[in-house]
N, C-alpha and C positions, 0 to 999 in steps of 0.2 A: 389575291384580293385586289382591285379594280377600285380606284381611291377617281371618286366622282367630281368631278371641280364644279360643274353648274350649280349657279346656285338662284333657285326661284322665289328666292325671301325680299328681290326687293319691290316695292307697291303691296307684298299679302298684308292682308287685317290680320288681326290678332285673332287665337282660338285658344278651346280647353285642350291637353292632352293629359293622355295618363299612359304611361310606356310597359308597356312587358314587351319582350325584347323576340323579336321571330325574324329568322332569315332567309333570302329569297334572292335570285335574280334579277328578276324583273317585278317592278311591283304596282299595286293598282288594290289598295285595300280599302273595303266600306266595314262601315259600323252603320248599326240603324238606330231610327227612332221615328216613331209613328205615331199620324192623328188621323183624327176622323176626317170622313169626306162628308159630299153634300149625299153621296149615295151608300142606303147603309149596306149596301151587297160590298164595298170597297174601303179599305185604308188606307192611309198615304204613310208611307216608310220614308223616312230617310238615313241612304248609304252614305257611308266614310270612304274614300274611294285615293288610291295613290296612282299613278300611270308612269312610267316611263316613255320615250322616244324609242325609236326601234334601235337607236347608237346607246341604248341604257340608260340617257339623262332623265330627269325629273323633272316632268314638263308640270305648270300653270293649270288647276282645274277648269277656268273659264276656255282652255285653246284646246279641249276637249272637242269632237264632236261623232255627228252617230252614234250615241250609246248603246248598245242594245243590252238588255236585262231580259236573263230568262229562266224559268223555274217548274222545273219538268217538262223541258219540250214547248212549253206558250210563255210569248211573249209579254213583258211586263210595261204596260204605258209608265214611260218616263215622261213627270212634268213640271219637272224643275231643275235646273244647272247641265253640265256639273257646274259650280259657282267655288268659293271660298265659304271656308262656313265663319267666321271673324275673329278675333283675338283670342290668343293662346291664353290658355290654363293647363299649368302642367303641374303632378303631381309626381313628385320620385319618391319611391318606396328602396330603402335598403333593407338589406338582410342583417342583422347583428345577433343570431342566436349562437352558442358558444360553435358550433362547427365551422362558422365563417371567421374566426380566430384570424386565420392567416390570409384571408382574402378579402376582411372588410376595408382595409387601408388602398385595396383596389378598388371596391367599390365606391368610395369615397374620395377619392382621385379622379374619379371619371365622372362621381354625378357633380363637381366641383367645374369640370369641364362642359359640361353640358351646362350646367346652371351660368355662364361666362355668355356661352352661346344665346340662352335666354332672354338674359339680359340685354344682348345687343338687340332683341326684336322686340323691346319694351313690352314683353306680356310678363305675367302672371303665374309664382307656383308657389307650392309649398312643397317641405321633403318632411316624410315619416319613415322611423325606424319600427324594425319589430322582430321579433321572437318570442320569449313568453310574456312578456310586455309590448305596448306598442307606445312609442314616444312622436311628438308630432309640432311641427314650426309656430302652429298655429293656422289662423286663415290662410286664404290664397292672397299674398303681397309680390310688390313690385320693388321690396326691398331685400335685392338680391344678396347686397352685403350679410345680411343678417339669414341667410340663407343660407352663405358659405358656411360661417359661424356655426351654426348647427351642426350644419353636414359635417365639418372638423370636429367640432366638439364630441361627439356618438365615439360609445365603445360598445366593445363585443362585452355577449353575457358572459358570469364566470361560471354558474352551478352546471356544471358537462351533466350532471343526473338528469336536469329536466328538459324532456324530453317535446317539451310545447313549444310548438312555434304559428304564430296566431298571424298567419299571411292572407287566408281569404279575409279576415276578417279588417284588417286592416288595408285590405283592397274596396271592401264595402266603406270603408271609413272618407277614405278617399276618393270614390265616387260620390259620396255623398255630398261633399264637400265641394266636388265641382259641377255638381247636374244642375245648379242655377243659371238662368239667362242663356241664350247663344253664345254661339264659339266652336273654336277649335279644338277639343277638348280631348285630351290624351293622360293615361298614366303608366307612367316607366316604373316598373317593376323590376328591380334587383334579386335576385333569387336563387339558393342552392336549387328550392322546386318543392319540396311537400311541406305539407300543413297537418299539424297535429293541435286538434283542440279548438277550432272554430267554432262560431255557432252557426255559418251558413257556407253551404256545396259549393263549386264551382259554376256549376250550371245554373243557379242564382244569381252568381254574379255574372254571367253573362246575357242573363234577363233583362238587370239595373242595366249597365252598359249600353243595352243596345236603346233601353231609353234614351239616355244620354243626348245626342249618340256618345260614346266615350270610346277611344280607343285605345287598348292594354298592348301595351310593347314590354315583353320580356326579357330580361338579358339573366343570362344564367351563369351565375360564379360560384367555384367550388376550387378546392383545392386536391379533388379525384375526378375521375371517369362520372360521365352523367347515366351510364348505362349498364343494366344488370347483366347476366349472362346470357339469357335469351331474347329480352325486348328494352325496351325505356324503362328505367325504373325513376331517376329524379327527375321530376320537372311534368311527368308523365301528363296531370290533367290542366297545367298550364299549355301546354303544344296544345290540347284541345281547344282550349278557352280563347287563347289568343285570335285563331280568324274567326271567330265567330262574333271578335268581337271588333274586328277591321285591322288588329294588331298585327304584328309578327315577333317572331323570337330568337334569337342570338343566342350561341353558346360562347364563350367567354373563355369560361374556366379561371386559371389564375394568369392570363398571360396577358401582359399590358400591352403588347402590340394589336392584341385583338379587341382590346378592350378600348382603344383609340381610334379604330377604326369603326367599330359598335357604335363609337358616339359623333365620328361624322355619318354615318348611314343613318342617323336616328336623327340627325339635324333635317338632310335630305327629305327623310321620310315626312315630318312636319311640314316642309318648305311644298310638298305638293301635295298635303293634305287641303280634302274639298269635299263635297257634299254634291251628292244627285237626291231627288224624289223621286219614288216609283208607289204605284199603285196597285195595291195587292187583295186579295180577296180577303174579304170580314170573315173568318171562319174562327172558330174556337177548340180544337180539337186536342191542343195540349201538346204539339211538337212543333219539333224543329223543320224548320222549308230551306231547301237547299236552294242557292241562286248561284247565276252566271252571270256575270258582268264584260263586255267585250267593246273594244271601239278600233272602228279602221283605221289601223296606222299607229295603233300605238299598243302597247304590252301595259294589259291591265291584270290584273287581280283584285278579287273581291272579298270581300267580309263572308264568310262559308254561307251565311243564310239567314233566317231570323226566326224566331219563337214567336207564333201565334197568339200565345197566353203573355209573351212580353207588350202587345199592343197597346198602346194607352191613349 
C-alpha cells in the first residue's frame, strides 16, 4: 500500500460528496449531470473526473489539459473545465444491521476520522445509519462536533431474525439531500454490500447520481470474505454502481490498517475531485453510453458512462 503525501486541498472550493468506497491505482473519476443545449440534436453532461501525475499524485482539476472524451470510437466536444466543481457536501452512510455486530466500532472510527478531515476543509456533511431502519444527523451542517456525536452515539441492530437492510434506499435518501445547488458532491458508503427490502434498484440510483453529479465511494466492511465460491457475492451491485457513478470501492474488511488508509485515499480522492462538460447526443433510447476519458500526461479514469433517460 503506497501512502500519498500530496495534498491538493489547499486554494479548492468546497463540494458535495457522497463515498462508496472503490479501489484503483491510478484514478481520474467523473460522475455526470446534464442540461440542455441551444441545439436540440445535443446535451451538455457533466463529468466527475479525478487524475493522477504519472509519479501517482493527485493533481488539481484546473492543471488538467487536452482532455479527450470518447464514446464508441467519436469523439465528444469538451466545453467546459476540467475546473473545481465548489464546496463539499459529504454524506457517510454506515452499515449498523445486526451482521456488522463486530465491525461497526470500525466503521465508526474511521467515519470519525474522516469527518476531522472534513472539518479542516470547512465543507459540509451529514452521517446516516441503516439496516432495517434507517437513522439520520439531520440536514447537511458544518457542525462537525455534533457529527462526531452521532457517529458515536449509533448501535448495531439486535433482532439477528430480520433479515432487512434498507441500504439503497438510504443511499436515495441521501442523495436527495444533497442534489441542491453546486458542489462537490460525494457519498461514502459504509457497506457489508447487499440490500434486502428497498423500494428502489441500483441502477436507479445511479440515474439520481448522475443528476447530481454525486459521486458514491464504497468502502466494504465485514467481518468474512466478500466473495462466494465461484464470483462476487457481497457488495456485487455496488462494484457496478460505483463507476457509473464517478465513485470507486475499497475492501476493508475488519482490518484497521486498511481501513486508515481507505480514509487517507478517500481524503486524496476529494482533494482532486473536478468537473469537465461534454456534449453528447439528445437521444432517448433507455441505456447506458460507455465513455472514455484520457489526457496527456496524466492517468485518468472516468465515471463508466452515462444513462440517456438519466438526461435532465
Amino acid at each position: 500500500m503506497v501512502y500519498l503525501k500530496v495534498r491538493t486541498r489547499k486554494g479548492r472550493r468546497l463540494g458535495v460528496a457522497v463515498i462508496a468506497v472503490m479501489c484503483g491505482s491510478l484514478v481520474a473519476t467523473l460522475c455526470l449531470a446534464v442540461a440542455q443545449t441551444s441545439n436540440p440534436n445535443q446535451k451538455k453532461v457533466a463529468l466527475i473526473i479525478h487524475a493522477r501525475d504519472q509519479g501517482g499524485n493527485p493533481v488539481a482539476p484546473d492543471s488538467m489539459k487536452d482532455i479527450l472524451v470518447m464514446e464508441h470510437g467519436r469523439k465528444l466536444p469538451v466545453v467546459d473545465g476540467p475546473k473545481s466543481a465548489g464546496s463539499e457536501q459529504i454524506a457517510l452512510l454506515l452499515d449498523s444491521n445486526f451482521h456488522q455486530r463486530k465491525v461497526l466500532p470500525l466503521e465508526q472510527q474511521t467515519a470519525v476520522e474522516l469527518i476531522s478531515e472534513f472539518e479542516k476543509e470547512k465543507a459540509q456533511g451529514l452521517v446516516m445509519s441503516y439496516g432495517a431502519e434507517i437513522h439520520s444527523s439531520g440536514e447537511l451542517t458544518d457542525e462537525f462536533g455534533s457529527l462526531k456525536n452521532f457517529t458515536s452515539s449509533l448501535r448495531v441492530e439486535t433482532n439477528k431474525r430480520n433479515e432487512t437492510v434498507l441500504l439503497y434506499d438510504t443511499m436515495k435518501r441521501a442523495i436527495e439531500k444533497s442534489s441542491d445547488g453546486s458542489g462537490t458532491k460525494a457519498i461514502v458508503i459504509f457497506a457489508e454490500g447487499n440490500d434486502y427490502g428497498s423500494s428502489i434498484g441500483w441502477t436507479s440510483l445511479a440515474r439520481l447520481a448522475q443528476r447530481g453529479p454525486i459521486a458514491c465511494y464504497v468502502v466494504m466492511f465485514a467481518d468474512h470474505s466478500f466473495y462466494g465460491r465461484e464470483v462476487r457475492h457481497y457488495g456485487y451491485y455496488l462494484v457496478e454502481l460505483a463507476p457509473r457513478t464517478g465513485g470507486r470501492v475499497w475492501e476493508v474488511g475488519d482490518n484497521p490498517r486498511k481501513a486508515h488508509e481507505t480514509a487517507e485515499q478517500l481524503i486524496l480522492a476529494l482533494d482532486s475531485q473536478g468537473l469537465i462538460e461534454v456534449l453528447v447526443p439528445n437521444v432517448q433510447v433507455n441505456r447506458f453510453h460507455s465513455v472514455k476519458v484520457t489526457s496527456s500526461g496524466y492517468r485518468v479514469s472516468a465515471q463508466t458512462g452515462y444513462f440517456d433517460n438519466g438526461i435532465h
